[in-house]
C-alpha positions as CSV (number, residue, x, y, z in Angstrom):
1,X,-34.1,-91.2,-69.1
2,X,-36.2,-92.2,-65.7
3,X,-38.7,-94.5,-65.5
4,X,-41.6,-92.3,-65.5
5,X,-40.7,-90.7,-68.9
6,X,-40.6,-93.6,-70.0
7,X,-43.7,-95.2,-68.9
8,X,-45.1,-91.4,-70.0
9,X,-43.8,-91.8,-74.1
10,X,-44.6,-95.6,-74.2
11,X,-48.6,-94.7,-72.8
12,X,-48.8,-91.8,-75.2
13,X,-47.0,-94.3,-78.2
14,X,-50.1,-96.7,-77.2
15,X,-53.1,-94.4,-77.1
16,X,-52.0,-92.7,-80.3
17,X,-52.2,-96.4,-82.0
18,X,-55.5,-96.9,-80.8
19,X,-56.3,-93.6,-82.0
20,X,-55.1,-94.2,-85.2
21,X,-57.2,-97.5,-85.6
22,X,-60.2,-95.5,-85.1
23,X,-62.6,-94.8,-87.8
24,X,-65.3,-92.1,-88.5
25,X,-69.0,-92.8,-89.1
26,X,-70.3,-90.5,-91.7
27,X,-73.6,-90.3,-91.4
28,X,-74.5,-88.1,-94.2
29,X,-73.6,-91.1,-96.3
30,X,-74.8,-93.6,-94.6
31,X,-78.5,-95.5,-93.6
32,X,-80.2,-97.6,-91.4
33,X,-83.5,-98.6,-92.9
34,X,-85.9,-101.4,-92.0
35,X,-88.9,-103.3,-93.5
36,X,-91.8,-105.2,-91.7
37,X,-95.2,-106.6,-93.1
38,X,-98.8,-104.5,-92.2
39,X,-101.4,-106.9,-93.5
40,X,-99.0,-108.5,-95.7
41,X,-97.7,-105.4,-96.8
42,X,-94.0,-104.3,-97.0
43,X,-93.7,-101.5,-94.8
44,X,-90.2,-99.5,-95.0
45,X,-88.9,-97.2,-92.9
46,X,-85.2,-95.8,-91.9
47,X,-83.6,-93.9,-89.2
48,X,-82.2,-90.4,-89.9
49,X,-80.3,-90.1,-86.7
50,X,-77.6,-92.2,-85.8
51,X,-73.7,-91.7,-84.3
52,X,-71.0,-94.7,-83.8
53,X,-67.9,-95.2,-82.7
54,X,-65.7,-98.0,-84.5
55,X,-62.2,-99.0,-83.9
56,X,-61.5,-101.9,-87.1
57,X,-58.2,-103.1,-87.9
58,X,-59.3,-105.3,-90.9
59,X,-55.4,-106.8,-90.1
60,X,-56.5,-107.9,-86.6
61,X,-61.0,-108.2,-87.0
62,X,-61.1,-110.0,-83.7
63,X,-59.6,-106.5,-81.5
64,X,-62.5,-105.0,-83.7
65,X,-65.0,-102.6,-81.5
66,X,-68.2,-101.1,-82.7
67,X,-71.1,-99.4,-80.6
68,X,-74.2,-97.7,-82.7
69,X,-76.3,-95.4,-81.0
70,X,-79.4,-95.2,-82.9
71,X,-82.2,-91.9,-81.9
72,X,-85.6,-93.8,-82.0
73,X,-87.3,-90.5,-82.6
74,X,-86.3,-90.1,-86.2
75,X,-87.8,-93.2,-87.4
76,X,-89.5,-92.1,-90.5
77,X,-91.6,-94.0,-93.4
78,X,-92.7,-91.2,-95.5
79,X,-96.2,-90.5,-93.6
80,X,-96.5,-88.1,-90.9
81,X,-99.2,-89.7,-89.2
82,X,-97.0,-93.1,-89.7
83,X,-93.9,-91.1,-88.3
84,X,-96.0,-90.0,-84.9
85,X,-97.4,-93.6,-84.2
86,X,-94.0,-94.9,-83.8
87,X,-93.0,-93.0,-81.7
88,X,-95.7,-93.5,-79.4
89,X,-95.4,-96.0,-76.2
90,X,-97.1,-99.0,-77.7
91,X,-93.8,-98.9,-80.4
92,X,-90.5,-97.2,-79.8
93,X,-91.7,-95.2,-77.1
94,X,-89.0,-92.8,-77.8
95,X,-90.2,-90.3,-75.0
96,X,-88.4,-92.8,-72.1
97,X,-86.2,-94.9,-74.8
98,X,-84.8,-92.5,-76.7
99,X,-81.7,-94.5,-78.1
100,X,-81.7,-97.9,-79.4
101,X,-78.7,-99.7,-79.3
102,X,-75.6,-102.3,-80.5
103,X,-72.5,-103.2,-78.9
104,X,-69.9,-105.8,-80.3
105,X,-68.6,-108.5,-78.0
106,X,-66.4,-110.2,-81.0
107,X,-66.1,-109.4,-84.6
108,X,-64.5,-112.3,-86.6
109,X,-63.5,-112.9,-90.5
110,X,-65.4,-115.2,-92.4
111,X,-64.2,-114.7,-95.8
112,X,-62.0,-111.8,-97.7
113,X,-63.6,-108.5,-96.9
114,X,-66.6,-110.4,-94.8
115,X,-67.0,-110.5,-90.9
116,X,-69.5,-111.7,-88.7
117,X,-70.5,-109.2,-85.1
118,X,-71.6,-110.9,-82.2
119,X,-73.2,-108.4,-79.8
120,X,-75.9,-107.0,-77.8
121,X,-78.7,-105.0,-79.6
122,X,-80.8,-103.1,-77.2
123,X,-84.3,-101.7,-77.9
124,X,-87.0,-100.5,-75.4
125,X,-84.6,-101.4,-72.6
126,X,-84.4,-104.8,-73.8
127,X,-81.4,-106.1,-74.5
128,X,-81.0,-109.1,-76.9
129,X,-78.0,-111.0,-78.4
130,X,-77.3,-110.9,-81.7
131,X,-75.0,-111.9,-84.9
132,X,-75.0,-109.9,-87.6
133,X,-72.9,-110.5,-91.1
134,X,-71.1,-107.8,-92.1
135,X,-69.2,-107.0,-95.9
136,X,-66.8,-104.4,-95.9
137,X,-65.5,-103.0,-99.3
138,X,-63.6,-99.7,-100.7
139,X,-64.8,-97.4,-102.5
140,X,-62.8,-94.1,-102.9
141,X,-61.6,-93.1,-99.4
142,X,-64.8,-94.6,-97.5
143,X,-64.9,-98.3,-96.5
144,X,-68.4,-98.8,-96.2
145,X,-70.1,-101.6,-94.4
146,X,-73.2,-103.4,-95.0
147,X,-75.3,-106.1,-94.4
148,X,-78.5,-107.4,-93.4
149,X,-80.5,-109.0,-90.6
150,X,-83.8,-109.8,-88.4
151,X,-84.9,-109.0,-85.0
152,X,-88.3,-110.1,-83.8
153,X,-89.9,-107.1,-82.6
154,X,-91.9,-109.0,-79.8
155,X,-89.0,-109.4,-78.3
156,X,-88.4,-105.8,-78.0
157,X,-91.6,-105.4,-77.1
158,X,-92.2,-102.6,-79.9
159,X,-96.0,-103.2,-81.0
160,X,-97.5,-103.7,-77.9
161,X,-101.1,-104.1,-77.0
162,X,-103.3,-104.4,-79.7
163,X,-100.5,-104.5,-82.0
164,X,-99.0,-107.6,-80.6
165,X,-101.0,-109.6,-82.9
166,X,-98.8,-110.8,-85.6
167,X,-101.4,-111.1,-88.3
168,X,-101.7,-107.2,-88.3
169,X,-98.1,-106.7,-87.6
170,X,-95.6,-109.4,-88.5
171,X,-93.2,-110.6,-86.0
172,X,-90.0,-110.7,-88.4
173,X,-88.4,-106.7,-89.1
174,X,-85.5,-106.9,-91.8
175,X,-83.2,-104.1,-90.9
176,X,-80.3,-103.4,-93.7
177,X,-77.7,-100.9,-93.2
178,X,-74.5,-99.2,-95.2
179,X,-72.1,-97.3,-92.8
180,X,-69.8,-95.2,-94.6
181,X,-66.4,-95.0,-92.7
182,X,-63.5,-93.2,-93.0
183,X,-59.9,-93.7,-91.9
184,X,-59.8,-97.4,-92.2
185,X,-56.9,-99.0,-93.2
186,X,-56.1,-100.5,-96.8
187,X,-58.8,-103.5,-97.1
């Protein structure tokens, strides 16, 4: 067997292993929702478009890669007029920023089943740093992920102008997700 061949089975061998390690989003059963205080009220909301990619090897967390893209035209919160403002330019301003974002840099295991993502979570064309703690468990075929954590929207600058003022609009957004992933291997 030549050298080419060779170099030709052993590059197809590896890119069918990272294939294999990859895992599928499932969107229909999955969510990204958020909640943020108006006034002092709760105010919750979700996203109903999103894709990923993921490549996990819950064997080997710190090789893991993940990168969410996240449409910031289907924010919704249950009011149309709601669902219209936030789209607008003073908030997501979905018309030039029509994805939000988050890469992984690291993923690393901080207990059985729990992982902590280091990575860059872009909104508005901002681009922030962020660690987020993530649980993954079983349950039937799916692993799903969740977790929780807070981005200051100020940051972002979504709620500009008039809504900058943080005793209308409170800095502090809780977002809370559950991706449902398939082909991950055994927990």
């Amino acid at each position: 067997m030549n050298n080419r061949l060779r170099i030709g089975i052993a590059a197809f061998v590896l890119s069918g292993a990272s294939v294999a390690m990859a895992q599928t989003l499932e969107p229909a059963q999955s969510e990204i929702a958020f909640t943020f205080r108006q006034m002092g009220v709760p105010v919750a909301g979700r996203f109903t478009k999103f894709s990923g990619q993921v490549h996990f090897d819950p064997k080997k967390p710190e090789a893991g890669k993940v990168a969410l893209r996240i449409d910031t035209g289907s924010a919704r919160f249950g009011s149309a007029e709601t669902d219209a403002e936030a789209v607008k330019s003073d908030w997501l301003h979905a018309a030039k920023f029509p994805q939000a974002s988050l890469d992984s840099v690291a993923v690393q295991a901080v207990g059985p089943g729990r992982y902590e993502l280091a990575g860059q979570l872009s909104i508005k064309g901002t681009a922030r740093a962020v660690r987020i703690p993530v649980a993954l468990a079983r349950s039937g075929a799916m692993t799903i992920a969740t977790g929780a954590f807070t981005v200051k929207r100020l940051e972002f600058k979504v709620g500009d102008g008039d809504w900058s003022d943080t005793s209308l609009v409170a800095n502090e957004v809780q977002v809370n997700f559950k991706l449902a992933l398939s082909g991950m291997a055994a927990l």
